[in-house]
Wavefront OBJ file of the C-alpha trace (Angstrom):
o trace
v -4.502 -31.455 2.091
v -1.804 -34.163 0.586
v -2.367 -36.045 -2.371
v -0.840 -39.334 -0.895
v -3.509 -39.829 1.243
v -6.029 -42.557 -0.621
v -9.088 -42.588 0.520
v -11.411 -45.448 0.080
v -14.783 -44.939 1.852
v -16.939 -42.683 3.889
v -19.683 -43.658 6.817
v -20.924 -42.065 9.481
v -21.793 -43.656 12.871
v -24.635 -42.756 14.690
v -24.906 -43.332 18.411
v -28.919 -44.371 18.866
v -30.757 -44.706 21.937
v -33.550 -47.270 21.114
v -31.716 -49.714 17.768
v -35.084 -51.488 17.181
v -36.399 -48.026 16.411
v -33.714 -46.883 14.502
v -33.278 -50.013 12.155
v -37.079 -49.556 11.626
v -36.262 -45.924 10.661
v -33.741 -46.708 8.351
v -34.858 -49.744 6.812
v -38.143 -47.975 6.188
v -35.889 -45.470 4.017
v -34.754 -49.069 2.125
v -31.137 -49.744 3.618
v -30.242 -53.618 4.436
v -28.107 -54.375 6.889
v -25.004 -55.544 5.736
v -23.235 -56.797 8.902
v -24.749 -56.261 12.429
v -23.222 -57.330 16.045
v -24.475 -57.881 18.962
v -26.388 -60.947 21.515
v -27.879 -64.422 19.690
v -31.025 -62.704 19.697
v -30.250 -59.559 17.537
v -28.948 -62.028 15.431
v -31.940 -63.967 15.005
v -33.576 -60.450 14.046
v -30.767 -59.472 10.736
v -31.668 -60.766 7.804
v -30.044 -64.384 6.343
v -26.647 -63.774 4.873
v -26.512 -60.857 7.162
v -22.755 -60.737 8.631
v -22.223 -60.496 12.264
v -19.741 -60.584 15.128
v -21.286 -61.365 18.884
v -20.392 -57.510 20.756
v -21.356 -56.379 24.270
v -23.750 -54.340 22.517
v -25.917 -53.791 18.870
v -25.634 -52.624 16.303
v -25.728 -52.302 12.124
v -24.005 -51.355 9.432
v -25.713 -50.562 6.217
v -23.728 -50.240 2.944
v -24.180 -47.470 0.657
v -23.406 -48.068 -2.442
v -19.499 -49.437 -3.072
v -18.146 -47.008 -0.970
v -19.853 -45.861 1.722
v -21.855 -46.761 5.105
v -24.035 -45.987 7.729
v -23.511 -47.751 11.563
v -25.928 -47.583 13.928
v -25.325 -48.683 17.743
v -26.298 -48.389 20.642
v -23.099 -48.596 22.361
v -18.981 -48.700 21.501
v -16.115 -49.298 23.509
v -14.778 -45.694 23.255
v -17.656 -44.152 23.780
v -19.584 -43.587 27.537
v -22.796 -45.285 27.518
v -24.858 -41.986 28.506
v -24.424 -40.170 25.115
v -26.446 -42.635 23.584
v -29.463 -41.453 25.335
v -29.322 -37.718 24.789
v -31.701 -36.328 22.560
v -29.699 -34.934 19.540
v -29.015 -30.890 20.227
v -26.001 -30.869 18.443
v -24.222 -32.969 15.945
v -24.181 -36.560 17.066
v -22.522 -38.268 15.071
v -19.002 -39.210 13.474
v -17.744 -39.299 9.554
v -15.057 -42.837 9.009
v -12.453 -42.109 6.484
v -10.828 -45.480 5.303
v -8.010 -44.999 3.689
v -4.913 -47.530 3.227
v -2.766 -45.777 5.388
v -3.603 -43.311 8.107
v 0.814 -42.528 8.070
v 0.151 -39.653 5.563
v -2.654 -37.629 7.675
v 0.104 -38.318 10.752
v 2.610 -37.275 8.009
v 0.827 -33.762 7.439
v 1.741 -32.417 11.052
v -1.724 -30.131 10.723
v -3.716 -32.900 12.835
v -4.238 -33.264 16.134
v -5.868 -36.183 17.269
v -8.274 -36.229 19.829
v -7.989 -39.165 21.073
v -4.897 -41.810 20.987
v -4.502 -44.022 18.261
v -5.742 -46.903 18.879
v -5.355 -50.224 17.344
v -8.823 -52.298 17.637
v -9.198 -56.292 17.613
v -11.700 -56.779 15.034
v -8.812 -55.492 12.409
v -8.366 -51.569 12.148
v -5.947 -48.951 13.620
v -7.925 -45.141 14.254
v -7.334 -41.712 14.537
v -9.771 -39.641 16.116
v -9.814 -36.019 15.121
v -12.278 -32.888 14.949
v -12.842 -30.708 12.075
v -12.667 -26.721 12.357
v -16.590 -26.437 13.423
v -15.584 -29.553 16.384
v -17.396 -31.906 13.830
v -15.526 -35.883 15.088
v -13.982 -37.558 11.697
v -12.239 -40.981 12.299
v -9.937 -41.885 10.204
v -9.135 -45.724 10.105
v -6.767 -48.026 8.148
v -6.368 -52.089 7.844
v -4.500 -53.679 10.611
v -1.308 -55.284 9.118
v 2.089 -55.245 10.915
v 3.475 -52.543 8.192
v 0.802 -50.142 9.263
v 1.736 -50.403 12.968
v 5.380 -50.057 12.684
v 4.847 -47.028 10.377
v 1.874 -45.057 12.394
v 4.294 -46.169 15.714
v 6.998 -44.290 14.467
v 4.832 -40.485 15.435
v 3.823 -42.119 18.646
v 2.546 -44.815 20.994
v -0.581 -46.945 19.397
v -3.148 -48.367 21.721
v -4.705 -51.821 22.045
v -7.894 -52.048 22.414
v -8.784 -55.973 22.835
v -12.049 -57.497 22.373
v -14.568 -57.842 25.220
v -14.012 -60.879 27.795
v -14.921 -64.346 26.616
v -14.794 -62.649 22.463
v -12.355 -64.016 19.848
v -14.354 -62.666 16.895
v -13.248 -60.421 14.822
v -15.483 -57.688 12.672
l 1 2 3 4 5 6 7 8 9 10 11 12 13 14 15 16 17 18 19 20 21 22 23 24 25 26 27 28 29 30 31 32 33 34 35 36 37 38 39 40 41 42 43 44 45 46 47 48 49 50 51 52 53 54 55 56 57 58 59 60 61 62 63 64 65 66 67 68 69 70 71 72 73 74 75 76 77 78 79 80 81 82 83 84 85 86 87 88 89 90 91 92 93 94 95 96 97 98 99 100 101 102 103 104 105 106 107 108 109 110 111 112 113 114 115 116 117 118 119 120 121 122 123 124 125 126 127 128 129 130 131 132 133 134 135 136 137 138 139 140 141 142 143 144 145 146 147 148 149 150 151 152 153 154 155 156 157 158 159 160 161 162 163 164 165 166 167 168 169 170
């Protein structure tokens, strides 16, 4: 562990089969949605002041207190659409780290990511890694051109644009 690593929040994401059940679920246990994404019509279902970007598919996020959040979906980008329909057997889902810099955990040379690093267009640059037990934690930073050039420098950083036909950012 380094001390120069400053983290900011924790969240997990969970990958849901059916989101109308699950935002009933959680919303039953008294969580608001804070910012959701998806078609016109899921937005028509979040409540007013709700944030949202329009996304191929739905989902919400759900702050927890100042510093953490839950994210429900029922799809992502990185992820193939099939796991969102198995039943849960195993752990399913994935603990976000944000900290301001994701150089230091790169820095440590104890990581190895299982994925590549990607940079995403709604405004965050990721690294994917799993914990001793195989338990996924993503750790994410802001987007600025500092943070590129400095995560570059241990290795190439993907793009991942936004869906066809979607300028929004998250």
């Amino acid at each position: 562990m380094t001390d120069s690593v400053n983290l900011t929040s924790f969240g997990i994401h969970l990958k849901v089969a059916d989101i109308t059940r699950s935002r009933y679920f959680y919303e039953l246990l008294g969580l608001v949605p804070h910012f959701g994404f998806g078609d016109e019509d899921f937005r028509t279902a979040l409540p007013p002041g709700c944030g949202f970007s329009p996304e191929v598919y739905r989902g919400v996020i759900y702050k927890i207190g100042d510093s953490a959040e839950l994210e429900i979906a029922e799809g992502h980008v990185s992820v193939k659409p099939e796991v969102f329909s198995e039943r849960v057997s195993s752990p399913k889902c994935s603990a976000m780290l944000r900290v301001d810099s994701i150089v230091p955990v790169l820095a440590t040379g104890g990581v190895e990511p299982i994925a590549p690093v990607r940079r995403y267009y709604w405004g965050s640059i990721e690294l994917v890694l799993r914990d001793p037990d195989g338990f996924v934690v993503v750790v994410i930073s802001p987007d600025s051109p500092g943070e590129l050039d400095a995560v570059s420098r241990f290795g190439d950083v993907e793009w991942v644009p936004a869906p066809a036909g979607d300028g929004a950012a998250r």
